[in-house]
N, C-alpha and C positions, 0 to 999 in steps of 0.2 A: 568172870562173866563168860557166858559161852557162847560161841558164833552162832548167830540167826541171819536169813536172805534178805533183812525187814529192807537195806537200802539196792541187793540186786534187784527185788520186786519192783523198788521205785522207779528206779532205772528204766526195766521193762516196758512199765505203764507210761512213764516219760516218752521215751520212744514209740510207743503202739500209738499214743494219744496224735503225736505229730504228721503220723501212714494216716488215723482216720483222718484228721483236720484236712491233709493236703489233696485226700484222694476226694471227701465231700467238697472240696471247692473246684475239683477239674479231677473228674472222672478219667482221661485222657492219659493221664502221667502216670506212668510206671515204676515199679517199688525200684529196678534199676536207678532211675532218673531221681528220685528220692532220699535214695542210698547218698548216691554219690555228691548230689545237692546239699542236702541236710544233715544226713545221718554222720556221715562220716569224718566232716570237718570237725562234728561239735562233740561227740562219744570216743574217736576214734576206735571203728570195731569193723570188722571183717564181714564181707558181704553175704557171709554160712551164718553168722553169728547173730549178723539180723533178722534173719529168715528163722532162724530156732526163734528168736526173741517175740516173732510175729506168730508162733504156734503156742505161747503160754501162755496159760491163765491165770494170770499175775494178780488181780484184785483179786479172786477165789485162794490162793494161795498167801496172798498177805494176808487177807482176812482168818486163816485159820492160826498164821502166827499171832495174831493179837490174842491177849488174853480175854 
């Protein structure tokens, strides 16, 4: 069987999904104060790694690995 990104995508979207939810309820708080709140306890990932992760187009991109 040959490697596909189907669960890095999720991941992504996971993560993206939490920046809108947090930043739509308190406009105020910072992807810093985010990171280090939420992102990092629960993913364990580096604060470069987030910020790539908030530049991709993870639904467009899964959806072309679906058949």
């Amino acid at each position: 069987m040959a490697y596909n990104k189907n669960n890095f995508y999720k991941r992504v979207i996971k993560i993206q999904n939490i920046v809108l939810d947090l930043k739509y309820k308190d406009e105020d708080i910072t992807y810093k104060e985010i990171y280090w709140e939420y992102i990092e306890p629960k993913f364990n990932i580096s604060y470069r790694t987030f910020s790539s992760y908030l530049g991709i187009n993870a639904k467009r991109e899964l959806k072309k690995l679906q058949p």
